[in-house]
mmCIF file of the N, C-alpha and C atoms, coordinates in Angstrom:
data_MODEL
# 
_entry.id   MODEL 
# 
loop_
_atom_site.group_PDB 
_atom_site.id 
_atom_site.type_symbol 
_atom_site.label_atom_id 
_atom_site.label_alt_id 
_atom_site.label_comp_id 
_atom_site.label_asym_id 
_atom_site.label_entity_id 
_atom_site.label_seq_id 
_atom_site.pdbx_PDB_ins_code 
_atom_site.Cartn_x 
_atom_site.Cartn_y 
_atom_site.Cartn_z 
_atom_site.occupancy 
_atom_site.B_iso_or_equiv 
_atom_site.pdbx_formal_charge 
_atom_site.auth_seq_id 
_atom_site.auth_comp_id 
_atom_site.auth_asym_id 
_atom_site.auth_atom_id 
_atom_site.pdbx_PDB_model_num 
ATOM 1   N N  . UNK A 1 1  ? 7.518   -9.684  -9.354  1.00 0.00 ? 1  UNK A N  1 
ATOM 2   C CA . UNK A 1 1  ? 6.778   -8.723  -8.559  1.00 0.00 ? 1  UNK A CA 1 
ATOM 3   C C  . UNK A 1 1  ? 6.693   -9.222  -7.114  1.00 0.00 ? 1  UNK A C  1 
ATOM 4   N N  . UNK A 1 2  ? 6.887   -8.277  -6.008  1.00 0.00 ? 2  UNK A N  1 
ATOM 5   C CA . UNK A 1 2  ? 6.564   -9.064  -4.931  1.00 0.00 ? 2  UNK A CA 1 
ATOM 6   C C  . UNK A 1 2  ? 5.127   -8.694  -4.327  1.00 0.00 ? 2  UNK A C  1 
ATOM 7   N N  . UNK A 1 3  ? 5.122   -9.513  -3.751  1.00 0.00 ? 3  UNK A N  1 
ATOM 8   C CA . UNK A 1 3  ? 3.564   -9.370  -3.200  1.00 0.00 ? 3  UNK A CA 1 
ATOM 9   C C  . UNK A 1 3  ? 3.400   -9.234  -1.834  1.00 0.00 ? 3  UNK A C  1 
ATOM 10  N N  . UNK A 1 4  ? 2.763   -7.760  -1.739  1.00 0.00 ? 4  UNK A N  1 
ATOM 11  C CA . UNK A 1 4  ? 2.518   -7.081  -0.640  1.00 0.00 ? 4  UNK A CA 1 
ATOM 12  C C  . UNK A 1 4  ? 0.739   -6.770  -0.068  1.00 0.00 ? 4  UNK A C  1 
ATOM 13  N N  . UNK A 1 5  ? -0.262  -7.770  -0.581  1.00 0.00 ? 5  UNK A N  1 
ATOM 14  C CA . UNK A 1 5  ? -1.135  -8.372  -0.135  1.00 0.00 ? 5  UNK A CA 1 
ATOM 15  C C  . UNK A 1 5  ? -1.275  -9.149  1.016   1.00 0.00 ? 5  UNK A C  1 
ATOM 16  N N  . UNK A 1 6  ? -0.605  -8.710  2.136   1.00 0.00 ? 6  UNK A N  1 
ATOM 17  C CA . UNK A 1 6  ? -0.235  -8.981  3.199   1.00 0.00 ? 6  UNK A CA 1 
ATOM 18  C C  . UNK A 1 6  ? -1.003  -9.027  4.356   1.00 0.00 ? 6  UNK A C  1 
ATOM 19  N N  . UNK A 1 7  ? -1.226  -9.793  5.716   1.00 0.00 ? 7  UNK A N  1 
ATOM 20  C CA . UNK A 1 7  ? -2.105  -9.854  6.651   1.00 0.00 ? 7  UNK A CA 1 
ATOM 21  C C  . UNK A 1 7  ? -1.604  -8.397  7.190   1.00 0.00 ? 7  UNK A C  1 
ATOM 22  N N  . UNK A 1 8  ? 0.051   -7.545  7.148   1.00 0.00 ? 8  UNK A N  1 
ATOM 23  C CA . UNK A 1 8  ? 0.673   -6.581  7.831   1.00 0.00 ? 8  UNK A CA 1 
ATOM 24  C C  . UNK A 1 8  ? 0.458   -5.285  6.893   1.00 0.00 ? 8  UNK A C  1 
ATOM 25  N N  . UNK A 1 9  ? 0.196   -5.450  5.675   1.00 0.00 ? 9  UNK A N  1 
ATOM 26  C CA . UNK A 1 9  ? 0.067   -4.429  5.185   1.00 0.00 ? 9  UNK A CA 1 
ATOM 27  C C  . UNK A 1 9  ? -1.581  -4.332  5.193   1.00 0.00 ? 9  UNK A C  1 
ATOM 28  N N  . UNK A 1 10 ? -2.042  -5.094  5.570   1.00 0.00 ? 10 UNK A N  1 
ATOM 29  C CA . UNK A 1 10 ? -3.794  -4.638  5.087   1.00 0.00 ? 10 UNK A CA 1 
ATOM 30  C C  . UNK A 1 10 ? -4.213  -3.921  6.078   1.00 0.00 ? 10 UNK A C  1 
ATOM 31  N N  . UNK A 1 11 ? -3.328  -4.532  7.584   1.00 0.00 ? 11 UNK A N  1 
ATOM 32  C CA . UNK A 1 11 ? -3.324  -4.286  9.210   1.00 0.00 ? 11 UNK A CA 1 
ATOM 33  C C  . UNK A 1 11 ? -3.431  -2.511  9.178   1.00 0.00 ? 11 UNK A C  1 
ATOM 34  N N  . UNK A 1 12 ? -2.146  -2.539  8.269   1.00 0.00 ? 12 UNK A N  1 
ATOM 35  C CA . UNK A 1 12 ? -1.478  -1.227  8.375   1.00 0.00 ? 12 UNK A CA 1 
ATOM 36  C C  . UNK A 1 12 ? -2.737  -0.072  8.033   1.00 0.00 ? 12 UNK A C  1 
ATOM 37  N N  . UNK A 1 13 ? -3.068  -0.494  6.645   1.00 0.00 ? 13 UNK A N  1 
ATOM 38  C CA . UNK A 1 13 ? -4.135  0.192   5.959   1.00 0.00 ? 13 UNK A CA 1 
ATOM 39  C C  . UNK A 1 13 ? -5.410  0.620   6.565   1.00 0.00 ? 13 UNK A C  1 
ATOM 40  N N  . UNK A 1 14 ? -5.763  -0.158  7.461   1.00 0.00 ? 14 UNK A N  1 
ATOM 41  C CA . UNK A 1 14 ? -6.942  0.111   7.793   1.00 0.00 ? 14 UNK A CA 1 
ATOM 42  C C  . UNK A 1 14 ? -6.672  0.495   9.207   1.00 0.00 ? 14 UNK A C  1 
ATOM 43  N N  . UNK A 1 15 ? -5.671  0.921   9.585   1.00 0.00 ? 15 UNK A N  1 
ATOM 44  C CA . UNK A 1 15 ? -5.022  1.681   11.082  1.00 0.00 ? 15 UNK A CA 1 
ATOM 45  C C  . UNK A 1 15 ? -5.074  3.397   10.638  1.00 0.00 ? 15 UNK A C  1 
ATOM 46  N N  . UNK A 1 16 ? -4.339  3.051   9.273   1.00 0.00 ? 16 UNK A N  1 
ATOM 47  C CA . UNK A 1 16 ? -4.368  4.347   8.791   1.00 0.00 ? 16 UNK A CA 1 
ATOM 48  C C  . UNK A 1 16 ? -5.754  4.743   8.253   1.00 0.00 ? 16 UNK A C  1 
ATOM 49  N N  . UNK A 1 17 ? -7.033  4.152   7.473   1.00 0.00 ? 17 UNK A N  1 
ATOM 50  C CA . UNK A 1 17 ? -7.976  4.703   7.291   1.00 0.00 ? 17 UNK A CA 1 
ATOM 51  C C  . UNK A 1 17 ? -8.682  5.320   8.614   1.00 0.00 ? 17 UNK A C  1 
ATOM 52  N N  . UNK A 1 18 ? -8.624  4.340   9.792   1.00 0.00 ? 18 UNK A N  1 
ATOM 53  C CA . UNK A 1 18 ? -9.565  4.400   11.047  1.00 0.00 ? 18 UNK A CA 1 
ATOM 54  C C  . UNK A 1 18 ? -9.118  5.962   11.581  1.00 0.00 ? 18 UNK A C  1 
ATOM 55  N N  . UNK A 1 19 ? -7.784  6.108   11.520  1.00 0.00 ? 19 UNK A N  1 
ATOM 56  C CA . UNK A 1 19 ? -6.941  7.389   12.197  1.00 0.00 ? 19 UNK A CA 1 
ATOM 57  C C  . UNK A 1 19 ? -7.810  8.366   10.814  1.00 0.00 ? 19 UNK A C  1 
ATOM 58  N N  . UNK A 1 20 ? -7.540  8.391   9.899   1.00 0.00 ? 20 UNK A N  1 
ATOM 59  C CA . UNK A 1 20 ? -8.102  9.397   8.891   1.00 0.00 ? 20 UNK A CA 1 
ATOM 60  C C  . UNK A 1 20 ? -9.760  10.041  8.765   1.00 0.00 ? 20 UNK A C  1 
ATOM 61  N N  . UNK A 1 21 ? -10.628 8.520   9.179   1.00 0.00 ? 21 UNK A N  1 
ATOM 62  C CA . UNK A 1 21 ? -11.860 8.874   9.443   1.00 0.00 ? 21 UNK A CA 1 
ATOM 63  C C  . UNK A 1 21 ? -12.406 8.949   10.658  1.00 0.00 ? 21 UNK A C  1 
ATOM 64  N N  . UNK A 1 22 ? -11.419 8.516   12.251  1.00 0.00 ? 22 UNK A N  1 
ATOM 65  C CA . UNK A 1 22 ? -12.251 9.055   13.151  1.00 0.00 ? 22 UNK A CA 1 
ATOM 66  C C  . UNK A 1 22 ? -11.236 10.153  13.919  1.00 0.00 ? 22 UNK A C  1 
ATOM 67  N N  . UNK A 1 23 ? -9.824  10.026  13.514  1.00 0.00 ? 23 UNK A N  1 
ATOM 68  C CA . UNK A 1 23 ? -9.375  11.553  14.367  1.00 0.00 ? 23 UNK A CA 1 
ATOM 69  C C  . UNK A 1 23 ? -8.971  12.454  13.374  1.00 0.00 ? 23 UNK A C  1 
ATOM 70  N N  . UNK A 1 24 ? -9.598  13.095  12.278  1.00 0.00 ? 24 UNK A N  1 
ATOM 71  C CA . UNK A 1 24 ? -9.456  14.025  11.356  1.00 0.00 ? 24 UNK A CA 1 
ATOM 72  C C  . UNK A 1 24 ? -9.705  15.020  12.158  1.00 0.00 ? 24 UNK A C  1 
ATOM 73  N N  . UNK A 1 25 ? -8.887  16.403  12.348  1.00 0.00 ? 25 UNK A N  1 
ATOM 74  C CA . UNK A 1 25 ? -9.390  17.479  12.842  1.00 0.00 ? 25 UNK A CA 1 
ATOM 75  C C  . UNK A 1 25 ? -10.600 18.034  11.493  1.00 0.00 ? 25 UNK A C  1 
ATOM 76  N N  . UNK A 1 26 ? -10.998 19.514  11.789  1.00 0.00 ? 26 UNK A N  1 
ATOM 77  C CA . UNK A 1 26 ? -11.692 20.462  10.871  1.00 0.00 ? 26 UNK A CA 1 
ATOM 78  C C  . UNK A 1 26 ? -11.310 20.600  9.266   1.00 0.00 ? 26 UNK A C  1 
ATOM 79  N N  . UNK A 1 27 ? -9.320  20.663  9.560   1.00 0.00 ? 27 UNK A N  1 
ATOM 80  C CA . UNK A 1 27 ? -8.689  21.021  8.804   1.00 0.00 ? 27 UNK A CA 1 
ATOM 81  C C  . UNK A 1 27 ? -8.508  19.926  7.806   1.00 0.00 ? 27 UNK A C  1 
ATOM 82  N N  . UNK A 1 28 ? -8.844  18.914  8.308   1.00 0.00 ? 28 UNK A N  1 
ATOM 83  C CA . UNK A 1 28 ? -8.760  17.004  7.638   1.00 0.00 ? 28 UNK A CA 1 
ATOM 84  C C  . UNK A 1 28 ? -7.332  16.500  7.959   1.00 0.00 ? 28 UNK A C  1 
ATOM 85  N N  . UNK A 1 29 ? -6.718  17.207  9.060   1.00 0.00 ? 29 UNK A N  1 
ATOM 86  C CA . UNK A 1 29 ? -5.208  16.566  9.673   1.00 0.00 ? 29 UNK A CA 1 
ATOM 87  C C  . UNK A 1 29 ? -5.337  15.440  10.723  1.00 0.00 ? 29 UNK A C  1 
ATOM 88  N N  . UNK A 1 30 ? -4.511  14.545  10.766  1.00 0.00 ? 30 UNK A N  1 
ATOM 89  C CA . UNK A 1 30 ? -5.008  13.612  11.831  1.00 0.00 ? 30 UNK A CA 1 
ATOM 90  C C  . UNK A 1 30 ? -3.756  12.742  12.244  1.00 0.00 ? 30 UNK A C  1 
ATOM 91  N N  . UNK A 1 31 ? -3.298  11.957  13.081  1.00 0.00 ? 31 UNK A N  1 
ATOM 92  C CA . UNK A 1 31 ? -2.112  11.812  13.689  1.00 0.00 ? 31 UNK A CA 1 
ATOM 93  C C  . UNK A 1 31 ? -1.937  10.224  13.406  1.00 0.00 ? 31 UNK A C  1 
ATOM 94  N N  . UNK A 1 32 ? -1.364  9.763   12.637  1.00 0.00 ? 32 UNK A N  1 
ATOM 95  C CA . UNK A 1 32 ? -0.729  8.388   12.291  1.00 0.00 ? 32 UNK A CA 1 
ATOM 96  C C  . UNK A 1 32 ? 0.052   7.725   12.702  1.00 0.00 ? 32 UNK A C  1 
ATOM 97  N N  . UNK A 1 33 ? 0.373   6.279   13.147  1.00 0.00 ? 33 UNK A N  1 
ATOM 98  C CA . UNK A 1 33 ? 1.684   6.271   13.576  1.00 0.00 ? 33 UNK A CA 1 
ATOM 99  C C  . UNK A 1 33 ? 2.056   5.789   12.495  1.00 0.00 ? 33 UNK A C  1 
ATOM 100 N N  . UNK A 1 34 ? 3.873   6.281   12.568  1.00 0.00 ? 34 UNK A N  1 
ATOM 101 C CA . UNK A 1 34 ? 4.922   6.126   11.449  1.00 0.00 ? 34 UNK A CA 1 
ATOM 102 C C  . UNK A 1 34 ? 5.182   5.241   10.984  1.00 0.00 ? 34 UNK A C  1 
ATOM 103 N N  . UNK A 1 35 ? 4.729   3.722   11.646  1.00 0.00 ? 35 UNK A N  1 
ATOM 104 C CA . UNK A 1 35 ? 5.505   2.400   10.815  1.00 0.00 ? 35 UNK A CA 1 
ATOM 105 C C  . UNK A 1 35 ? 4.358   2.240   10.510  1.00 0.00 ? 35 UNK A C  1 
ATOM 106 N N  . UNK A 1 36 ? 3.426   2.298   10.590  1.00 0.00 ? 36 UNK A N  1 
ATOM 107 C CA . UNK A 1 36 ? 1.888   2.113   9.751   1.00 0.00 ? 36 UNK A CA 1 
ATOM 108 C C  . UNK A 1 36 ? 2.069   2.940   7.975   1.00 0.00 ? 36 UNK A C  1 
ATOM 109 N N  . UNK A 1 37 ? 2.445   4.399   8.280   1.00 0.00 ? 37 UNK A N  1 
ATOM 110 C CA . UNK A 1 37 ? 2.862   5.063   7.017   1.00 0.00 ? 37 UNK A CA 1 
ATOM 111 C C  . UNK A 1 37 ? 3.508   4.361   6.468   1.00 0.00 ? 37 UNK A C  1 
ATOM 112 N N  . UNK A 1 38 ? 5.245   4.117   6.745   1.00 0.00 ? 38 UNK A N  1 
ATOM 113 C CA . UNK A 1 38 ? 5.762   3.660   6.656   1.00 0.00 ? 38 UNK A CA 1 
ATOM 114 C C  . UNK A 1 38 ? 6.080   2.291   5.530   1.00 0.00 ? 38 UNK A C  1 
ATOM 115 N N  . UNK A 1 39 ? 5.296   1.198   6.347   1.00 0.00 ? 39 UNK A N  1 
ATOM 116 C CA . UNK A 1 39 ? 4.293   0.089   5.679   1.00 0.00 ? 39 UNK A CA 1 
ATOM 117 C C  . UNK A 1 39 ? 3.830   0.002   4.457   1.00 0.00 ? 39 UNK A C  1 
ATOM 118 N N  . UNK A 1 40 ? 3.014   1.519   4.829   1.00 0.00 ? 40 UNK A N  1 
ATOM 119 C CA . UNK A 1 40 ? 2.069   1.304   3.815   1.00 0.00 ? 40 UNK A CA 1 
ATOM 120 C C  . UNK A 1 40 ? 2.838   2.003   2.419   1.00 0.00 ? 40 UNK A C  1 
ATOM 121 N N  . UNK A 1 41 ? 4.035   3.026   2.407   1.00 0.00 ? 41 UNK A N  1 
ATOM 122 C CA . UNK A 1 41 ? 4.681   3.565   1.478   1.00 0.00 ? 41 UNK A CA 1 
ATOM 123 C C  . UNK A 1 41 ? 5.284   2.433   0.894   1.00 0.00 ? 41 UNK A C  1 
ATOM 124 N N  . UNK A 1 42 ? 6.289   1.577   1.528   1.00 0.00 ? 42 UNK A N  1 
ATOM 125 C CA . UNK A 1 42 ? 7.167   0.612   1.416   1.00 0.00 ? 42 UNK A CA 1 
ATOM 126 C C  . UNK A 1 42 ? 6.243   -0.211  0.030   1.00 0.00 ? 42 UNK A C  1 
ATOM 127 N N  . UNK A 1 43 ? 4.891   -0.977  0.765   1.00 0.00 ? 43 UNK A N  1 
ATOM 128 C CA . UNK A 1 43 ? 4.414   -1.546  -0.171  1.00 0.00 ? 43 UNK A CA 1 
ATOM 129 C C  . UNK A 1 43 ? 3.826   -1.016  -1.343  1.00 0.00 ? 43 UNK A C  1 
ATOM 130 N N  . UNK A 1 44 ? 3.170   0.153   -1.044  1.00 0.00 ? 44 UNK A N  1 
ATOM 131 C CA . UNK A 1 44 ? 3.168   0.987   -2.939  1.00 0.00 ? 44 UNK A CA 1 
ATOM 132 C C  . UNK A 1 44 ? 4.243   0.907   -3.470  1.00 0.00 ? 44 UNK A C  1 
ATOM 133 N N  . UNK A 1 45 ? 5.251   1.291   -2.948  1.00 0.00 ? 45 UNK A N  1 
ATOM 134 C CA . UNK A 1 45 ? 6.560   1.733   -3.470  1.00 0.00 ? 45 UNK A CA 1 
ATOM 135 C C  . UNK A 1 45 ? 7.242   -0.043  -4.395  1.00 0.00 ? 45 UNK A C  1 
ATOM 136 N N  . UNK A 1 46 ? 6.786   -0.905  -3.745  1.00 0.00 ? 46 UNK A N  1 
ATOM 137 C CA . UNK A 1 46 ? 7.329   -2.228  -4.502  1.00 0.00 ? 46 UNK A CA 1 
ATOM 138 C C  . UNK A 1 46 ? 6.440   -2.691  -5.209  1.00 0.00 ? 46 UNK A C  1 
ATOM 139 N N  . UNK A 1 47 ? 4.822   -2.332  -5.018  1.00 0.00 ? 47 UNK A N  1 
ATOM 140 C CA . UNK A 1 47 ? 4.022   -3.055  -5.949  1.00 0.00 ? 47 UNK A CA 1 
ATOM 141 C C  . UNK A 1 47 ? 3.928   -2.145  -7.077  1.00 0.00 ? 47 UNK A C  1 
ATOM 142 N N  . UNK A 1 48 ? 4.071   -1.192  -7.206  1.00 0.00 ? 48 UNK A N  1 
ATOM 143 C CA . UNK A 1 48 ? 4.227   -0.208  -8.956  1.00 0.00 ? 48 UNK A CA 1 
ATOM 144 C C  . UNK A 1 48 ? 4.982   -1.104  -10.082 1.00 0.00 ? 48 UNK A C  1 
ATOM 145 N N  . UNK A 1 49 ? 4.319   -0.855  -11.134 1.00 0.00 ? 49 UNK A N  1 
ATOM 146 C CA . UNK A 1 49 ? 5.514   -1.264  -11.699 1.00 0.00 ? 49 UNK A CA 1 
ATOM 147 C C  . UNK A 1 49 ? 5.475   -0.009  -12.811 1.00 0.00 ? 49 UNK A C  1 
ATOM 148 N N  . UNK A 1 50 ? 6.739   -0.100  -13.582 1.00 0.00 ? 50 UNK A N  1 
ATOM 149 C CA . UNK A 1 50 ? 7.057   1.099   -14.059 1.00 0.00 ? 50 UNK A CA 1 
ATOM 150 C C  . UNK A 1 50 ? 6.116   1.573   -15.134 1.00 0.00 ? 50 UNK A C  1 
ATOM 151 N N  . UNK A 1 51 ? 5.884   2.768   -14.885 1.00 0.00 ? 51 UNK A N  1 
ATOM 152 C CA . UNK A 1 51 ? 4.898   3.082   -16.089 1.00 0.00 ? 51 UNK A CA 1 
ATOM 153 C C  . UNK A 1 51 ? 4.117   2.916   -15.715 1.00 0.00 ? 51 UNK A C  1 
ATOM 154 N N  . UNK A 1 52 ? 3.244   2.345   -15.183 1.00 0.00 ? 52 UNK A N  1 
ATOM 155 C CA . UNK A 1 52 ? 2.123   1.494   -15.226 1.00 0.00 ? 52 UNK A CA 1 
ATOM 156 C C  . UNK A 1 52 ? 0.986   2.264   -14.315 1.00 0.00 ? 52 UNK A C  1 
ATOM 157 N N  . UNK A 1 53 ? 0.249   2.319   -14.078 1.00 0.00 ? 53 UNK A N  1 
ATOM 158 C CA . UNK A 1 53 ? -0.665  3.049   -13.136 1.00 0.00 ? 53 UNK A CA 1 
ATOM 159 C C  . UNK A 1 53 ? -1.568  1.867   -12.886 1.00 0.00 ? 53 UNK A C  1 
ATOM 160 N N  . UNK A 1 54 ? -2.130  0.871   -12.465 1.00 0.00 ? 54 UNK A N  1 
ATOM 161 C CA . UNK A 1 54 ? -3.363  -0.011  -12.019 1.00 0.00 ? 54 UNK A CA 1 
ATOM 162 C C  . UNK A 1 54 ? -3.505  -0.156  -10.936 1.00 0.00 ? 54 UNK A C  1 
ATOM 163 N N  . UNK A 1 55 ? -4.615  0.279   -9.804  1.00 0.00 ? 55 UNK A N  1 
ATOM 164 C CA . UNK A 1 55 ? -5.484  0.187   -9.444  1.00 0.00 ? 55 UNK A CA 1 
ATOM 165 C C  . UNK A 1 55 ? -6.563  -1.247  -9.263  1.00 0.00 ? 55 UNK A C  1 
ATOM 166 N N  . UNK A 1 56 ? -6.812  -1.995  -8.363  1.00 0.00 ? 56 UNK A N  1 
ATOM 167 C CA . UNK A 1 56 ? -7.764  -2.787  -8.279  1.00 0.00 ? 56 UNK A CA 1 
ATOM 168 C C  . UNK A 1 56 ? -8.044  -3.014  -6.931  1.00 0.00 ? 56 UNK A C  1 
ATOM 169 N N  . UNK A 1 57 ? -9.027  -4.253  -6.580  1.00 0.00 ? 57 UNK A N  1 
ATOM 170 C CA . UNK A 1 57 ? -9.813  -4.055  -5.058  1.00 0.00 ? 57 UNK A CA 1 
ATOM 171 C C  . UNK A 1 57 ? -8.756  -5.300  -4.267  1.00 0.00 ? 57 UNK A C  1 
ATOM 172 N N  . UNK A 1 58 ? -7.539  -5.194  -4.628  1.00 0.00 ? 58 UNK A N  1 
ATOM 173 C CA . UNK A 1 58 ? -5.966  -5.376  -4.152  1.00 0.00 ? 58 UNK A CA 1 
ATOM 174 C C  . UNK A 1 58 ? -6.683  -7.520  -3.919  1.00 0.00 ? 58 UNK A C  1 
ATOM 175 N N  . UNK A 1 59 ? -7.798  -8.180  -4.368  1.00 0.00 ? 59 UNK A N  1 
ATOM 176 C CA . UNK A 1 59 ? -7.885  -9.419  -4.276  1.00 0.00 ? 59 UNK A CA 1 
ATOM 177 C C  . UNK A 1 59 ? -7.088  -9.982  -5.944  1.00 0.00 ? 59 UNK A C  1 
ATOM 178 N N  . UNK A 1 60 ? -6.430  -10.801 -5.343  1.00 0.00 ? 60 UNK A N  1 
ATOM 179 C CA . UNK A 1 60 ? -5.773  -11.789 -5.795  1.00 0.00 ? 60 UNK A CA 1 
ATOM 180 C C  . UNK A 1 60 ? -4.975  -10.966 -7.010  1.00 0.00 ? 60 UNK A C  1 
ATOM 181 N N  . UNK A 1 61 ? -4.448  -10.026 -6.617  1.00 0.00 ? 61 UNK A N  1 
ATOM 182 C CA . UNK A 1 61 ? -3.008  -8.617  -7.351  1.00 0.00 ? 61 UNK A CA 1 
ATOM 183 C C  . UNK A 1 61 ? -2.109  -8.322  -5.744  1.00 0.00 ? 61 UNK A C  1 
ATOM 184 N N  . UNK A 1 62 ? -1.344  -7.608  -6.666  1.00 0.00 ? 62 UNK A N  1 
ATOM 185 C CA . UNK A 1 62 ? -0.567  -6.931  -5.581  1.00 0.00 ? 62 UNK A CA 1 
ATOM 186 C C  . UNK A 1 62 ? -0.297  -5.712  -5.746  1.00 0.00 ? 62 UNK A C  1 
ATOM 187 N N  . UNK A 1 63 ? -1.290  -4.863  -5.831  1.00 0.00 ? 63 UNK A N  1 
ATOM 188 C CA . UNK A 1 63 ? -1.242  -3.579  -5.597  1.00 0.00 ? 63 UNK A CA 1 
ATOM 189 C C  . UNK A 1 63 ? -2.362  -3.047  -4.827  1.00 0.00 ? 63 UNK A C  1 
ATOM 190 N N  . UNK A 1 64 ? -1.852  -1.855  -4.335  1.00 0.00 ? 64 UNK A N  1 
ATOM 191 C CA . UNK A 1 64 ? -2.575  -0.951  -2.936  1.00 0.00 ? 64 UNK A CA 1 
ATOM 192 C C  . UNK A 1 64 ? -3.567  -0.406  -3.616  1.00 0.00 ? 64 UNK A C  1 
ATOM 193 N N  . UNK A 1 65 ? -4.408  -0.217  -3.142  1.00 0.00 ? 65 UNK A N  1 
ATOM 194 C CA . UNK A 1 65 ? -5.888  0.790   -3.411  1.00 0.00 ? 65 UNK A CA 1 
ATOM 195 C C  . UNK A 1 65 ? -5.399  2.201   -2.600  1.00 0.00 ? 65 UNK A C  1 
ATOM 196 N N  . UNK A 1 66 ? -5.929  3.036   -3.693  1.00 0.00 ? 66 UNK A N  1 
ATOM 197 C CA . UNK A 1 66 ? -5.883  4.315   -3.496  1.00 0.00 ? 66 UNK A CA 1 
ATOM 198 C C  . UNK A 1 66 ? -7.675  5.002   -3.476  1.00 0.00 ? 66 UNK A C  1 
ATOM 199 N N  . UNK A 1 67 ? -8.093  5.762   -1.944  1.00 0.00 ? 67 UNK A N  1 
ATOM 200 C CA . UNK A 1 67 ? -8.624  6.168   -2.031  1.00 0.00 ? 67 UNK A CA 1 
ATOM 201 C C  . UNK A 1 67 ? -8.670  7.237   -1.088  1.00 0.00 ? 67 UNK A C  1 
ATOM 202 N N  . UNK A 1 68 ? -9.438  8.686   -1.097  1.00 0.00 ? 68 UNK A N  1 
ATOM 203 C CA . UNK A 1 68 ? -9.199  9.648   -0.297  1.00 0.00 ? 68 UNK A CA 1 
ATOM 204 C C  . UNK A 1 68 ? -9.993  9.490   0.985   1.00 0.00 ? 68 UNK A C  1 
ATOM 205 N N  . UNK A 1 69 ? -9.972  10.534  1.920   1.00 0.00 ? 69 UNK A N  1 
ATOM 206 C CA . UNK A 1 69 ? -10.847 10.227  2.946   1.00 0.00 ? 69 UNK A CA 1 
ATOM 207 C C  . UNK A 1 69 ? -12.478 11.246  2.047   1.00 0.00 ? 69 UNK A C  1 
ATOM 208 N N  . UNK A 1 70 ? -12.133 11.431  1.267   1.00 0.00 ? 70 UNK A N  1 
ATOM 209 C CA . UNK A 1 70 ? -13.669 12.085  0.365   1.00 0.00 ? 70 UNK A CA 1 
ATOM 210 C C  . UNK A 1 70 ? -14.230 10.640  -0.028  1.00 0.00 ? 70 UNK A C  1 
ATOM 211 N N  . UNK A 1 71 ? -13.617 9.532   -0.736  1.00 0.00 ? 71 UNK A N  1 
ATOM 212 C CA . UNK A 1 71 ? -14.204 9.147   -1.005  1.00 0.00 ? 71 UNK A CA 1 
ATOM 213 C C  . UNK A 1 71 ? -14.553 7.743   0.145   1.00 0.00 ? 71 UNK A C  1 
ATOM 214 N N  . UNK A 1 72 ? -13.930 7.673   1.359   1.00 0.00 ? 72 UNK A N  1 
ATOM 215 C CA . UNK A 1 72 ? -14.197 6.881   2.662   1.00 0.00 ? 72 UNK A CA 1 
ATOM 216 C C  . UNK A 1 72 ? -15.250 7.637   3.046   1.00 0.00 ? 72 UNK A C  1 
ATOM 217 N N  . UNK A 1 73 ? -15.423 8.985   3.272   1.00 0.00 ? 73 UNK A N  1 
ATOM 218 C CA . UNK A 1 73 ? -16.548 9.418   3.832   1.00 0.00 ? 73 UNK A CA 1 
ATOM 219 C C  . UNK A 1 73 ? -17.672 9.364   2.967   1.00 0.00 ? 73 UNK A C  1 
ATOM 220 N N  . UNK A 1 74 ? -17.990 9.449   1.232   1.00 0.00 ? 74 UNK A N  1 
ATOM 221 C CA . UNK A 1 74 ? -19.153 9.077   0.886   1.00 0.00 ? 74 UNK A CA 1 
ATOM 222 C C  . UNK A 1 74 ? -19.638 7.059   1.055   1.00 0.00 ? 74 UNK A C  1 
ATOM 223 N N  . UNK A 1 75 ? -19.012 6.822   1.516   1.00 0.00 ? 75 UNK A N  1 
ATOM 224 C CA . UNK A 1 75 ? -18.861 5.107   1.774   1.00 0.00 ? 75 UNK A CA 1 
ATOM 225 C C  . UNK A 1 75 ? -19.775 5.704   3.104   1.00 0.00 ? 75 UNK A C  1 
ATOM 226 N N  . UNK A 1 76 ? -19.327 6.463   4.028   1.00 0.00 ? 76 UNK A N  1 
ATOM 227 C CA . UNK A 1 76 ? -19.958 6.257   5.764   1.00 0.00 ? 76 UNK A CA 1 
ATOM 228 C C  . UNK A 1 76 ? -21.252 6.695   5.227   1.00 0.00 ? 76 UNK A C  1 
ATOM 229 N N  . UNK A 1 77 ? -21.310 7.579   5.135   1.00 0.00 ? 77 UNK A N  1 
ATOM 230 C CA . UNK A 1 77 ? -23.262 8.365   4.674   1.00 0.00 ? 77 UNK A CA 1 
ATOM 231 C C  . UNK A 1 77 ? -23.880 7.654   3.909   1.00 0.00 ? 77 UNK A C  1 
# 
C-alpha cells in the first residue's frame, strides 16, 4: 500500500476544505485550484484498496477522510 498521509496531501486537503467553507457561493459552488484536486484524487485513488470501503481519522492509516461541506459546517456552529 502506499502511503499518502502526507505533509502535501494533508496541505492539499485543507486548501480544499478552506475554499469549500469560506468561498462557497448560495448554490454551494466554489473555485479550487486544480493540483490541490488533483492531489487530493491521486491519493484516494492509491489509498483504496479493492473492495474495501474504510474510512478513518487518516492517523497512523493511509486513507483519506471523506466528509461533506454539511458535515464541516455542523463542526463550525
Amino acid at each position: 500500500m502506499v502511503d499518502v498521509n502526507t505533509k502535501g496531501v494533508n496541505d492539499a486537503f485543507e486548501r480544499l476544505s478552506a475554499a469549500a467553507l469560506q468561498n462557497a457561493d448560495s448554490e454551494g459552488n466554489c473555485i479550487v485550484d486544480t493540483n490541490d484536486l488533483s492531489t487530493l484524487l491521486m491519493a484516494f485513488t492509491l489509498s483504496k484498496q479493492k473492495n474495501v470501503n474504510t474510512y478513518s481519522s487518516g492517523e497512523g492509516v493511509s486513507h483519506i477522510v471523506t466528509q461533506t461541506l454539511t458535515d464541516f459546517n455542523a463542526k463550525v456552529e
